[in-house]
C-alpha positions in Angstrom: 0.0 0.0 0.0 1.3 3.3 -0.6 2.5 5.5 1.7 1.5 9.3 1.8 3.9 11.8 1.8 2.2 13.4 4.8 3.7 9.8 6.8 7.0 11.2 5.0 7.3 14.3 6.3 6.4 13.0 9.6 8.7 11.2 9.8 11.2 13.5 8.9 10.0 16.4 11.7 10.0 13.3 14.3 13.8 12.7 13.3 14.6 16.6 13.0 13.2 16.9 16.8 15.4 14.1 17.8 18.8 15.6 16.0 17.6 19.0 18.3 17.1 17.0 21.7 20.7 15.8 21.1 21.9 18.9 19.9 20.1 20.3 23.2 21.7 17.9 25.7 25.0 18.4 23.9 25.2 21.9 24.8 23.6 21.4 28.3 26.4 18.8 29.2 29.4 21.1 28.7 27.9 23.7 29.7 27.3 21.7 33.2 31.1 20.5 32.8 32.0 23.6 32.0 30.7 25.2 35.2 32.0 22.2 37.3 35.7 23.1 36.2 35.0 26.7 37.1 33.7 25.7 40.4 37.1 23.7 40.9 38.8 26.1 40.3 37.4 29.1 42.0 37.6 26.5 45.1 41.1 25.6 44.4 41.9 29.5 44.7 40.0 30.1 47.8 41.7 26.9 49.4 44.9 28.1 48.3 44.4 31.7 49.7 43.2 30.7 52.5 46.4 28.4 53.4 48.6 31.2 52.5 46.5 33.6 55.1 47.3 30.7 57.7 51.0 30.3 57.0 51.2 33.9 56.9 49.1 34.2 60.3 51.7 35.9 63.0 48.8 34.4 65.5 49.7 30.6 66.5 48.5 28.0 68.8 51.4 26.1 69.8 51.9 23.0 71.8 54.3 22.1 74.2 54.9 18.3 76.3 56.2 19.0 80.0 56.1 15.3 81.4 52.8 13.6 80.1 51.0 16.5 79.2 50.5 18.2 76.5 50.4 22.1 76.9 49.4 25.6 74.7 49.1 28.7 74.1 48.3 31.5 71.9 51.3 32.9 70.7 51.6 36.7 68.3 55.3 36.8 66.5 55.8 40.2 65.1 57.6 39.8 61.5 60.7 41.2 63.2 61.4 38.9 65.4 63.7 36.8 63.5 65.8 39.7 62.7 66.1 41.9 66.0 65.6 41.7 69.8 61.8 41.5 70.1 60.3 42.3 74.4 57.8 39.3 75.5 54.4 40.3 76.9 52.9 37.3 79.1 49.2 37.3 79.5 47.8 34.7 82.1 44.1 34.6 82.4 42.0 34.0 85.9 40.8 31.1 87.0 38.2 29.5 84.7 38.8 31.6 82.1 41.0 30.4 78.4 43.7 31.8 76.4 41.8 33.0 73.7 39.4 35.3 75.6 42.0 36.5 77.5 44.4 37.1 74.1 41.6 38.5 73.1 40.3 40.8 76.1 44.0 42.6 75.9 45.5 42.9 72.3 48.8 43.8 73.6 49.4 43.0 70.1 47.7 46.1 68.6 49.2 48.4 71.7 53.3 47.0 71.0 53.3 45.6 67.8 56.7 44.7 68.2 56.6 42.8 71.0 55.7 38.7 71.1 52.5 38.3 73.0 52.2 34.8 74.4 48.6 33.7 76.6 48.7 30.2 77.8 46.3 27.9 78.6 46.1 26.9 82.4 44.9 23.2 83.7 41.9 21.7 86.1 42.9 23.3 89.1 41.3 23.7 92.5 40.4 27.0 93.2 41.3 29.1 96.5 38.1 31.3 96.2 35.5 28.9 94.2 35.7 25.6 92.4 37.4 23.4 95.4 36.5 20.4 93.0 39.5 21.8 90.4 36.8 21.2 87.4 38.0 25.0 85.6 41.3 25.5 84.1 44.0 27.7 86.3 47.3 28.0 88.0 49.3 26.5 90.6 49.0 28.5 93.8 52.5 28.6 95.0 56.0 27.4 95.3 56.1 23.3 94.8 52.0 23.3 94.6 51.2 21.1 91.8 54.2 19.8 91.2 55.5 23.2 90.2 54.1 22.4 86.7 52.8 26.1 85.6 56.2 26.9 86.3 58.0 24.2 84.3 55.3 25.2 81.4 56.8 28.7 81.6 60.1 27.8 81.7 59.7 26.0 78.3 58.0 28.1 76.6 60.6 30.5 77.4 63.6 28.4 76.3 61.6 27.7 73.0 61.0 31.6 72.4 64.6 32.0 73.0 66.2 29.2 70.5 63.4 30.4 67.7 63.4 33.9 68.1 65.5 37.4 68.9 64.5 37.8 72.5 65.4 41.0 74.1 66.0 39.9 77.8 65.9 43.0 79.2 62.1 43.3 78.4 60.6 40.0 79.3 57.0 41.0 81.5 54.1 39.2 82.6 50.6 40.4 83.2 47.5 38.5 84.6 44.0 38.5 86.2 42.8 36.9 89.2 44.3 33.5 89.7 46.4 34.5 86.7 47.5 37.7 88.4 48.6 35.6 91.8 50.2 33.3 89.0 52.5 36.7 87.6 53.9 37.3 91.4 54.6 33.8 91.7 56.9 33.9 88.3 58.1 37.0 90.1 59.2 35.1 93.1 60.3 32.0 91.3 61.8 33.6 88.1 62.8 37.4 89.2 66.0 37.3 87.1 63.8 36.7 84.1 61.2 39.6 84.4 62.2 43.5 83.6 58.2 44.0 85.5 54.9 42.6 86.3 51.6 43.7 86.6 49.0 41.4 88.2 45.3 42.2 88.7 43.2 41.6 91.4 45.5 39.0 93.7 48.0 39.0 96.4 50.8 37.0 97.4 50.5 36.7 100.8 51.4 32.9 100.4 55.1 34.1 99.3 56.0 37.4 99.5 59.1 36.8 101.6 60.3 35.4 98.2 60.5 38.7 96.1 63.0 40.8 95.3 62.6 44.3 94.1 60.9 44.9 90.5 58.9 47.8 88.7 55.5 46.6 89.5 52.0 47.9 88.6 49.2 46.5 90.4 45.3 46.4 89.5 42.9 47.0 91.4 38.8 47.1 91.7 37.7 49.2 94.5 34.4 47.0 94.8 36.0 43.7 94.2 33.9 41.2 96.0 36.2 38.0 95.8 40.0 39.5 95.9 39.0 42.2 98.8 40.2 45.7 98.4 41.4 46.0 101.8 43.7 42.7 101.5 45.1 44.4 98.2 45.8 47.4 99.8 47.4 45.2 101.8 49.7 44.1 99.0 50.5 47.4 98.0 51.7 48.4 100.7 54.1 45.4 100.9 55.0 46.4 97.3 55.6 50.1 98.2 58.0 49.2 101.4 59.8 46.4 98.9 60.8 48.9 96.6 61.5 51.6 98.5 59.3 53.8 97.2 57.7 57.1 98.2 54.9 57.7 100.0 53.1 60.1 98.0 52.7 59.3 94.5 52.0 61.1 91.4 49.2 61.4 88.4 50.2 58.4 86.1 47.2 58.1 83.3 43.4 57.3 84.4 43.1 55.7 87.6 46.7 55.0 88.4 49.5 57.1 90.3 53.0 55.5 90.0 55.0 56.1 93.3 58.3 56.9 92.4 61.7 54.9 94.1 65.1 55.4 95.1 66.3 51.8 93.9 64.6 52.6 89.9 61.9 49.8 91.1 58.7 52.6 90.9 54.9 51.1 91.6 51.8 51.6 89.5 48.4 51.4 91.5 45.6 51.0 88.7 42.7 51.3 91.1 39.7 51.8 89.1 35.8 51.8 90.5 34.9 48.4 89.1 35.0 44.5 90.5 36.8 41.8 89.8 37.5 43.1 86.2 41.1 43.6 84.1 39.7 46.9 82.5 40.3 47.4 79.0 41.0 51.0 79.9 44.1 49.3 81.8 45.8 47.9 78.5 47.7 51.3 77.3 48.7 52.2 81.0 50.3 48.7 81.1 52.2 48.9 77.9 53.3 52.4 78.4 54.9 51.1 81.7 56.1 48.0 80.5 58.2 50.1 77.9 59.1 52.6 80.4 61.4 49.8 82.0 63.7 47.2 81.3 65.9 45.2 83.2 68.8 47.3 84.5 68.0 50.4 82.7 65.6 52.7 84.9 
């Protein structure tokens, strides 16, 4: 039977629809592996940017082993360091409290760019004032407590700044809150030839103050402190002020704090400002400006 040439040309409009699907498809798939390279790539860059941020990070956690433990801190290297004698800035936090928040509560980094910045991190440790149980990270409280083990962490952290970096050691400090800030007169007491000054916050050391030597000190205060009590700080400022020989009457030294001038070059900051058991920010410049106002030997 013959076929029409209408069957003809359907057939050929069917085919034609077929050749366009393809075509379609064709141009769908590379456009779909075209935009799956670009994708690769654009992720490739990012990745790779974002490794060359990190490598070029002067922020660094590093980790130390003292015995069977494995210790850290934050650590800022200025770019100089490995070319020229850099001052080290200690920050110890309070008890409970982490390295970050307190690297991150101070930026000594932004106030002495020059300067290597270290915060480590504390251990479980039983609290004098709170947390008897030792669940929140901290500090040992005092000559042989613990095993002296915040004080071997320093000491290697120190000896691993030193073989790495320029260390100026004439400008070695140490600054801490709280349990952190009875920490930095403990490194005083333990370690004085190390430190050119200290400045703790809110603590005493009434545990072992027969153990330090004279030092430019500055001391924070809150004047309605309810845990560290302003009278026992008072306390410790006066031990400070007979210590260093210092005058009596002292003078106008920035916001809240009058530095007492002494006969030995070993003046004392008081940083008493109306808060509680706070580090002010406020109290970050005043520290830095006397931290480079002294350095070991040369005041």
């Amino acid at each position: 039977m013959p076929v029409s040439s209408g069957v003809f040309l359907f057939a050929e409009e069917r085919d034609k629809r077929k050749y366009i699907i393809f075509d379609e498809n064709d141009v769908l798939l590379k456009h779909m592996k075209r935009a799956i390279e670009l994708t690769i790539i654009i992720l490739i860059s990012v990745l790779y940017g974002t490794v060359a941020a990190q490598s070029s990070d002067p922020f660094q956690i590093r980790k130390w082993t003292i015995g069977d433990q494995q210790r850290e801190a934050i650590v800022y290297i200025p770019a100089s360091a490995k070319d020229k004698p850099s001052p080290v800035i200690f920050v110890f936090h309070g008890h409970g409290g982490n390295m970050k928040n307190m690297f991150e509560a101070h930026r000594f980094d932004k106030l002495w760019p020059d300067a290597i910045v270290v915060a480590p991190q504390g251990l479980p440790t039983p609290g004098q004032l709170l947390d008897r149980e030792g669940k929140l990270a901290g500090w040992q409280k005092g000559p042989g407590d613990m095993g002296d083990r915040d004080i071997h962490f320093f000491d290697e952290i120190f000896s691993s700044l030193q073989t790495e970096y320029q260390i100026d050691i004439k400008r070695i400090y140490a600054t801490g809150h709280s349990n952190g800030g009875s920490f930095t007169y403990l490194l005083w007491a333990m370690r004085a030839d190390v430190f050119a000054a200290v400045a703790p916050s809110a603590a005493v050391a009434f545990r072992f103050n027969d153990l330090l030597k004279p030092k430019p000190v500055m001391h924070i205060m809150g004047e309605a402190d309810p845990l560290v009590k302003p009278a026992w700080q008072q306390m410790q400022v006066a031990k400070l002020l007979k210590l260093n020989n210092c005058s009596t009457s002292g003078e106008p030294y920035g916001s809240f704090s009058t530095i007492y001038p002494s006969a030995q070059g070993d003046p004392v900051v008081v940083y008493k400002h109306p808060g509680g058991h706070t580090y002010p920010a406020d109290a970050n410049a005043v520290v830095v400006r006397f931290f480079k106002s002294v350095s070991k030997g040369v005041n």
